[in-house]
N, C-alpha and C positions, 0 to 999 in steps of 0.2 A: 458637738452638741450631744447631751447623752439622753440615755432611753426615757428617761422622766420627763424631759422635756420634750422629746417628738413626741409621748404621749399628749402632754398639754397642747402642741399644738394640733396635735389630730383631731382631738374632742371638740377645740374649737373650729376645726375645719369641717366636721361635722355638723356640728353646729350651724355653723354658716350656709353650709348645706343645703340642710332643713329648714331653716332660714328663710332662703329661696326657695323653696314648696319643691323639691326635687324628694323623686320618691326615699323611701327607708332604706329600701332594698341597694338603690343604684348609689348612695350618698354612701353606705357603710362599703360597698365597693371599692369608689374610686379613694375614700379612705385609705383604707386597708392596702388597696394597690400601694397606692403613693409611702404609703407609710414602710411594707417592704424594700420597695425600691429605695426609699432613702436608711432605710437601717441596712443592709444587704446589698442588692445589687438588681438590675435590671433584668435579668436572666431567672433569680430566684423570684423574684413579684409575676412574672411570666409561668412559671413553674406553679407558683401557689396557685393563682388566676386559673389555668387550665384543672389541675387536679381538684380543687375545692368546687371549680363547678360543677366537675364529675361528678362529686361524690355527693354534692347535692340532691343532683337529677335522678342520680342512680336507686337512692336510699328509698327502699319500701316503704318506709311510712309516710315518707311524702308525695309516691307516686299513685297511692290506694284515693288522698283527698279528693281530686277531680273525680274519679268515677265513685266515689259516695256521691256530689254533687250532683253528675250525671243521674244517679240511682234515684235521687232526690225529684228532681228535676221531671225523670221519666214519671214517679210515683205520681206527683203534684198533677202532670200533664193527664194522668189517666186519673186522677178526681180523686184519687185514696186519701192525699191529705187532707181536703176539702172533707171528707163522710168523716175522717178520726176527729176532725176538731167539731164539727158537728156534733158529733157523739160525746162530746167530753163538754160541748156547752149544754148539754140534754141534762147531765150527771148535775154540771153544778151551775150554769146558766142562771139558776132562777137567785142565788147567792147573791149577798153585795160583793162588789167586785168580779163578778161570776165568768165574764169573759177572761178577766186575766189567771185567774185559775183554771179555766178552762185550755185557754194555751198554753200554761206549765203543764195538762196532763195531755194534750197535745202531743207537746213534745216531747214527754217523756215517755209515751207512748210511738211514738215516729224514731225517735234514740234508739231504744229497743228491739224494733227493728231493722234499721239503717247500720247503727253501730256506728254512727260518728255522729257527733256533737256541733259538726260545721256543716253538714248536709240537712242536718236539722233545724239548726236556727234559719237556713236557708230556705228550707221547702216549710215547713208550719210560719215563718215568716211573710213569704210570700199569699197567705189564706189570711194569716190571723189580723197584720196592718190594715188592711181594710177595711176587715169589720169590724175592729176595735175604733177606728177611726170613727165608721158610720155612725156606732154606739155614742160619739164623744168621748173619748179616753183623751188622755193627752197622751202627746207622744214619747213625754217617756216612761210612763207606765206603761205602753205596749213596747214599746222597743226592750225595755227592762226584762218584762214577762216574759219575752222573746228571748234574750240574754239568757236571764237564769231558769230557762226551761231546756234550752241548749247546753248551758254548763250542767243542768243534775248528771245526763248522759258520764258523763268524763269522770265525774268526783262520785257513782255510785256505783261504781264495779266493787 
């Protein structure tokens, strides 16, 4: 069989996967496994397996995420999200739309000083969904607001 074709059949094995509501994570796994092991050998799919989860867990910028979220978390816990989106609905609250501008400077205020863009949409999340709610937003105007208040962080360095 050659490589183009365990390709095709791997996309569809993924596929199938996903298919099955099996997480992203674990589906591109047992892929990937399977897929070494039958291009190579069972020793090498063992080899990648070990090493690549290493190098996963190890990598700094994936180990800083959870402790922004922590960071987040503790902020939110001690009321500072809750006073920043306060203050940003004071600015522009009385505006049509005024909450969901309020949670883009929000967040882009919480960004700023968090320094990650998923600790953000995390903690100004957890404040802004329900008073958006209360107001009557629909949900995907605040979920959105939420979104691209969390993406400015990233794309305005």
């Amino acid at each position: 069989m050659t490589e183009g074709m365990m390709g095709i059949i791997g996309i569809i094995g993924l596929l199938t996967l996903l298919g099955l509501r099996m997480p992203v994570g674990m589906s591109l796994l047992v892929v990937g496994f399977f897929g070494i092991w039958a291009l190579d050998d069972f020793k090498a799919a063992t080899a990648a397996l070990a090493s690549e989860t290493f190098s996963a867990t190890s990598s700094y910028s994936m180990s800083v995420i959870p402790l922004f979220i922590l960071m987040g978390n503790i902020a939110g816990q001690a009321g500072y999200s809750q006073r920043l989106y306060e203050s940003a609905h004071a600015w522009v609250g009385h505006l049509r739309g005024g909450l969901a501008s309020a949670t883009i400077l929000g967040c882009a205020s919480f960004a700023a000083v968090s320094g990650s863009s998923v600790a953000t949409a995390v903690t100004i999340g957890k404040v802004a969904l329900p008073e958006m709610k209360r107001y009557g937003y629909s949900d995907g105007l605040a979920t959105g607001s939420v979104a691209a208040g969390g993406w400015l962080y990233s794309h305005g360095k």
